[in-house]
N, C-alpha and C positions, 0 to 999 in steps of 0.2 A: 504493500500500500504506500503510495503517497504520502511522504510525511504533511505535503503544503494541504492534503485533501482534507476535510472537514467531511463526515458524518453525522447526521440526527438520529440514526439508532444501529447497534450491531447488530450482525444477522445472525441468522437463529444457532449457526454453532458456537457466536463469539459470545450469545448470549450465553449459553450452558455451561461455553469453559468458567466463563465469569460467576455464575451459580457455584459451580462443582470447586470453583475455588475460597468462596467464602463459605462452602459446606465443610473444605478440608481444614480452615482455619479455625473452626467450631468443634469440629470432630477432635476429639481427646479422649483420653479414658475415663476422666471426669464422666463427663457424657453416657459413658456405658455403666458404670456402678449406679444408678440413681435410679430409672422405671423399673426394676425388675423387684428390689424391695417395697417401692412404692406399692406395684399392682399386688405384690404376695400379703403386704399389708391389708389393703382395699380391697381383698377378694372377690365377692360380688360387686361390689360398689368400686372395681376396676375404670369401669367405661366414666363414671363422673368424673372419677380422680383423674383420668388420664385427659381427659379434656380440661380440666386445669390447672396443669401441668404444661400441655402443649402449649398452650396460652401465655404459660411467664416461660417457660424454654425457648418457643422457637418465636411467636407473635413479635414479644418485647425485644426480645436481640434485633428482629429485622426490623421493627421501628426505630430503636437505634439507629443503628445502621444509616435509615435515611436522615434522621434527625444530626447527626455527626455529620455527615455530608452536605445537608444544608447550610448547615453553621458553620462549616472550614475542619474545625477539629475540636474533639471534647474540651481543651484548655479556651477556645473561643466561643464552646456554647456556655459555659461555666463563667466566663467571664461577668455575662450578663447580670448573675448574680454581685460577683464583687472578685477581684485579682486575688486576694490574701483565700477566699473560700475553694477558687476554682486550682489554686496552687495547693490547697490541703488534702481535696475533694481527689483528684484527678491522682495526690500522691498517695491516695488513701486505695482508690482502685487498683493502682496498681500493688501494692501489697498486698488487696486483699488473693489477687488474682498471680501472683508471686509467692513470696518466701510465708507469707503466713497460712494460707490455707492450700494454693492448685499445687506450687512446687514442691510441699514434702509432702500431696497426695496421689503426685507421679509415682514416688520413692513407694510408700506406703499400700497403693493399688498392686503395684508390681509385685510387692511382696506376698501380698494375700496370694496371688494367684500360684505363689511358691511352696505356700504352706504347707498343699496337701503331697509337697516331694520332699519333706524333711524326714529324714529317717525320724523311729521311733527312739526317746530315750535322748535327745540332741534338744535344748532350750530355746524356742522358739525365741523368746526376748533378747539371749547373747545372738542366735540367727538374724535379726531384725537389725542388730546392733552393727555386725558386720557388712550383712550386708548394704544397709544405707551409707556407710562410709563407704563401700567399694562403687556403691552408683551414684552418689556427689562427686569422688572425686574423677569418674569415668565424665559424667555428667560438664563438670568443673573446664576439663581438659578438651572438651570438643566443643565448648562455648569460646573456646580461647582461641581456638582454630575453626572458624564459621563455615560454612561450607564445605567442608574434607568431608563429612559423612551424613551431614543433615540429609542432602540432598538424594544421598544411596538409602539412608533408611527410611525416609519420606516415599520413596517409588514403591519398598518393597514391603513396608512394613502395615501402611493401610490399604492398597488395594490385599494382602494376605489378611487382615484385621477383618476386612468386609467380608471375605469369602468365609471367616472361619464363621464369622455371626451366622452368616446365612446357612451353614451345612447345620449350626447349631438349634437357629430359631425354625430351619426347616424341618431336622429333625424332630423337633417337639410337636409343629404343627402333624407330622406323621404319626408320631406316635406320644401323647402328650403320660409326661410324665406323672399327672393326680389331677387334681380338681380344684377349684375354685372353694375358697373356705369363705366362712361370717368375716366382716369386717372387723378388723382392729383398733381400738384406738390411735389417733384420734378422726382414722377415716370412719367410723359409724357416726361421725354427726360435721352434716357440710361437708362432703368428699369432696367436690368440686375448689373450694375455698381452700380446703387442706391439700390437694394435689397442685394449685397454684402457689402456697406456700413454698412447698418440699421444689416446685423450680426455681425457687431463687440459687438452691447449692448447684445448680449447672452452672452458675456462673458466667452466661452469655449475655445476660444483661450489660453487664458491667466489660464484658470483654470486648463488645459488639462496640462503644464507647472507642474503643482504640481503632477497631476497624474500618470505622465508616471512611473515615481518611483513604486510608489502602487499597478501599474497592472500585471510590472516586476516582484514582491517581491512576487505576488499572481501566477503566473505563475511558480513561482522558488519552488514554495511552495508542485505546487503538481506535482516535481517531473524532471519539464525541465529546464536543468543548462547549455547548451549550447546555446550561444549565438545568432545562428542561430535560432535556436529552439524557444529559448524568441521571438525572432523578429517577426518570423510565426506567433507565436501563439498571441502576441501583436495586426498586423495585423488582426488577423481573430475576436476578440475582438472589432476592429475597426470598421469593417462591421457588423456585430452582432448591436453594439450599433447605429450604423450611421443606419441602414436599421431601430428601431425601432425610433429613433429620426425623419425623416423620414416619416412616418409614421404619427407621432403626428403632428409636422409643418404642414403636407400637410395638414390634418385635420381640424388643427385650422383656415388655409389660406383657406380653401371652408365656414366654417362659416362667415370669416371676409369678404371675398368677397359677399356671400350673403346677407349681413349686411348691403352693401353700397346702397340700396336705403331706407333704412332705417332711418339711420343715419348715414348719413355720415359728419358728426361734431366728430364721436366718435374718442376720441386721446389715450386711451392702451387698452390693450387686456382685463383685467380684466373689465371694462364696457361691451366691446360687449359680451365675456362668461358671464355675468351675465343675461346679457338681450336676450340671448337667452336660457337659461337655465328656464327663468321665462317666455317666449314665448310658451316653448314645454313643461315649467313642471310646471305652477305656481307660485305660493307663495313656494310651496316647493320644488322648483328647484332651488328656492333663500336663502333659507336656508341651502339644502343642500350643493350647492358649497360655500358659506359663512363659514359654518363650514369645511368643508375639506381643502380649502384654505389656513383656519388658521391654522390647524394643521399641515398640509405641509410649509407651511411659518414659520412655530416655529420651527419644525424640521428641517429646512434648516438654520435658526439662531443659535439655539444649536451649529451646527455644526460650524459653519463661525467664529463667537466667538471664542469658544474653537482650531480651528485652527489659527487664526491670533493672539490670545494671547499663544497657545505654540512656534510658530515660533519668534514671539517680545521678548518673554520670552528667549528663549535660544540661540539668532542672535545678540541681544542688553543689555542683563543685562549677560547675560553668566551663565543665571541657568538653568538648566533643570528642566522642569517642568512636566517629568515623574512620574504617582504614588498619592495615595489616603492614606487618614489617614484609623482610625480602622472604621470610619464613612461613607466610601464613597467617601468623601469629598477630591477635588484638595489638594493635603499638602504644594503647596508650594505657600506661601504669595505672592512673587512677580509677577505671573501666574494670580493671582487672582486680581492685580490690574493692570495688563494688561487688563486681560479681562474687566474689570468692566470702566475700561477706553474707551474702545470698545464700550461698551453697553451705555455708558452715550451720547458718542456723536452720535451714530450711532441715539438712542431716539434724538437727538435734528434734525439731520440732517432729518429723515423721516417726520417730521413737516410741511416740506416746500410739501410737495402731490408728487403724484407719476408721475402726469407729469413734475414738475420739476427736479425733479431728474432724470428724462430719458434726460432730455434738456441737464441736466449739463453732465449728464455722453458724451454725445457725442466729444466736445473738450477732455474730458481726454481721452478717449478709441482711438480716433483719436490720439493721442502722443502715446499713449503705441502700437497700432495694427501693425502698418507700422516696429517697431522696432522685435515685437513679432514675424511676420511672419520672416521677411528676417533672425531670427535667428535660427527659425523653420526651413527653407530650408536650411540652408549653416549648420543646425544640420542633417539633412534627407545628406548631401552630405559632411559630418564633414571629411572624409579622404580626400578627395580633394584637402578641404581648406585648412587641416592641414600642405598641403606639403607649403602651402604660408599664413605662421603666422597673416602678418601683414592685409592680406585679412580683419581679424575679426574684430580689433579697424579701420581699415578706413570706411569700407562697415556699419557698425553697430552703428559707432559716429557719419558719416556724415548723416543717417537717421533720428539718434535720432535729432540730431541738428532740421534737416529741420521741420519734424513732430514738434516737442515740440513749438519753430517759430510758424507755422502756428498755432495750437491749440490755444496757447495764445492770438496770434491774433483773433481767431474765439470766442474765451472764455471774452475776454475782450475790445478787441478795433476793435469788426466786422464792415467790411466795408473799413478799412482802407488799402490800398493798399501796395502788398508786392513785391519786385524783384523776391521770389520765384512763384508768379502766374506766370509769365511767362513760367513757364516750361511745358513742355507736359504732358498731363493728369491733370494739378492742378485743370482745370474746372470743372473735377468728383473725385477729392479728390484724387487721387495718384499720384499726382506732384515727393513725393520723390524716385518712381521705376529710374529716369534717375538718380539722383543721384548719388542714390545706387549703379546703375550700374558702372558709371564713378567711384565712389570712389572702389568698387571692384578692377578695374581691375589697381587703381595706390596701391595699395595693393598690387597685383599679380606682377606689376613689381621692385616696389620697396623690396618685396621678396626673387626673382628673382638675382635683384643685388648685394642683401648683401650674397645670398647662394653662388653665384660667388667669392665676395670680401672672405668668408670665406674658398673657396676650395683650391684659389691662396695662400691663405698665410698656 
């Protein structure tokens, strides 16, 4: 193509690769631990919970998406709010989506899937101990060197990933391994509600926040520089990736539902895939995903790594951390003890096992979701808002406040009673939608007054 040519939309294969690559950038093992305990939870009451689920999994990521694209980049739609909020906000994302919760549950996913190959009689806790030292600093060492093997285990490691779900979820659809049980708490009241809850821990919300930039700059790339155009073609990337995400959920949620007479004790997704992967294939159906797992799990660390130490790198020391020596090799020192600062804590935090780190992540995802979304939509409606400034710091402070409150509260002194339960919805966790509401619209008038005060004088 003509670099000088201009386009209004790509065609239907540039659309799909443009799909299938913001599907691969979503696609993690994150992703695969989370509907299959869901559905084996929600037994019967699977199909509400899974549509509430899809809804904060794939809906809110692709609204992102366009909302980031709109606005240039998460630090310019945050802005709107205030510099010092969208500078803490945006460094808040990325650790959540970093060293405190995704990157030691790279380490910690991979391991579950090891468990069931530990001789008997050998300590699971010194096992976990070693091995997250051995996959930090494998991890550590090819973030340092970008591209040497990203690129070979990215080819080989998710289309092998896809195939293996499929012989997996196909197998059960063939022969399913139990039935669907009564509902669990807290799916037997409001599954729907609760299944949109349990998608906050996919963490696409908040990741989608980084990528809208990416898929813009990949759209603009080959060839469509009109704004409307980006938008379209954004969207249809949207569906593309949402319809094959979709797909895999649903999937995973018929295994974990069929699981539940099983075991229904089981508490992540990586137990129930393993146990039925060793159900339909063996011993060597536990090898197989044990090895896949980790290579997918290292190459999702690679990555998290090496993002969350160029962005620390160039947001808080003010070096860019563009660029390799004659070796390869990251050139710039302080990049590299970012990262490696990353990788030392992320190895201690995955320590603690994979169900607690799901436990913990629930209080922080609950502070960060409620703030995430309401600046997703009032980014999807950004000229709107923009005609009423102060809309941003009310509707988006008085959120953060409430959510961050409650979380702390649920994180450390649960039980304890707050004046904000009282407010409607707080029984299913979106107490701060009335807030928000209220603070929007003293936003909107006190707006209003000051564009008065300024027209009169």
């Amino acid at each position: 193509m003509d670099s000088s040519q201009t386009n209004t939309a790509l065609t239907p294969r540039q659309s799909l690769a443009v799909g299938i690559t913001l599907f691969s950038m979503f696609f993690g093992a994150g992703n695969l631990i989370l509907p299959s305990p869901l559905a084996l939870k929600a037994g019967t009451n699977c199909v509400p919970a899974m549509i509430g689920f899809l809804i904060a999994g794939i809906g809110l990521p692709v609204l992102g998406i366009v909302a980031v694209a709109l606005a240039g980049t998460a630090r310019e739609l945050a802005n709107r709010v205030h510099p010092i909020f969208s500078k803490v906000f945006v460094a808040a994302i990325y650790l959540s989506i970093g060293p405190c919760l995704a990157i030691p549950r790279t380490s910690s996913t991979a391991f579950e899937m090891l468990v069931p190959l530990i001789p008997e009689g050998v300590s699971v806790d010194t096992t976990r101990l070693v091995f997250s030292i051995a996959f930090f600093a494998v991890a550590f060492g090819l973030a340092m060197h970008p591209g040497a093997l990203t690129k070979l285990l990215g080819r080989i490691t998710g289309p092998a990933l896809i195939v293996l779900l499929v012989m997996v979820v196909g197998s059960t659809l063939i022969a399913p391994a139990g039935t669907a049980q009564a509902p669990q708490p807290p799916y037997d009241n409001v599954a729907p509600i609760q299944g949109f809850l349990a998608g906050y821990q996919t963490m696409d919300l908040l990741a989608s926040l980084t990528f809208g930039i990416i898929i813009a700059e990949n759209i603009q790339a080959l060839g469509v520089t009109d704004s409307h155009g980006i938008m379209r073609e954004v969207s249809r990337a949207g569906v593309v990736a949402g319809v094959l995400m979709a797909l895999v959920y649903c999937g995973l949620a018929f295994v974990g539902v069929t699981f539940g007479s099983i075991m229904p004790d089981a508490t992540n997704g990586a137990v129930i895939l393993t146990a039925a992967a060793t159900l339909h294939f063996g011993f060597a159906g536990t090898v197989i995903i044990a090895a896949i797992y980790l290579l997918a799990c290292l190459n999702v660390c690679i990555g998290l790594i090496s993002c969350c130490g160029t962005y620390f790198c160039e947001n808080f020391t003010g070096s860019a951390s563009a660029g390799v020596d004659e070796n390869g090799r990251q050139a710039n020192p302080t990049y590299r003890i970012w990262a490696a600062g990353f990788a030392i804590f992320s190895c201690f935090v995955s320590n603690f096992g994979l169900d607690a780190i799901l436990t913990f992540s629930v209080p922080l995802l609950n502070a960060l979701y409620p703030v995430s979304i309401l600046l997703v939509l009032m980014g999807m409606a950004h000229r709107a808002c923009d005609r009423f400034p102060l809309v941003w710091p009310w509707a988006i402070g008085v959120t953060t406040v409430v959510s961050v409150i409650t979380s702390i509260r649920d994180a450390f002194f649960k039980g304890v009673p707050l004046i904000l339960d009282s407010l409607p919805l707080a029984n299913i966790g979106l107490g701060w939608i009335l807030p928000a509401v209220c603070a929007a619209v003293v936003g909107v008038v006190i707006s209003m007054v000051k564009n008065e005060a300024v027209e009169k004088n």
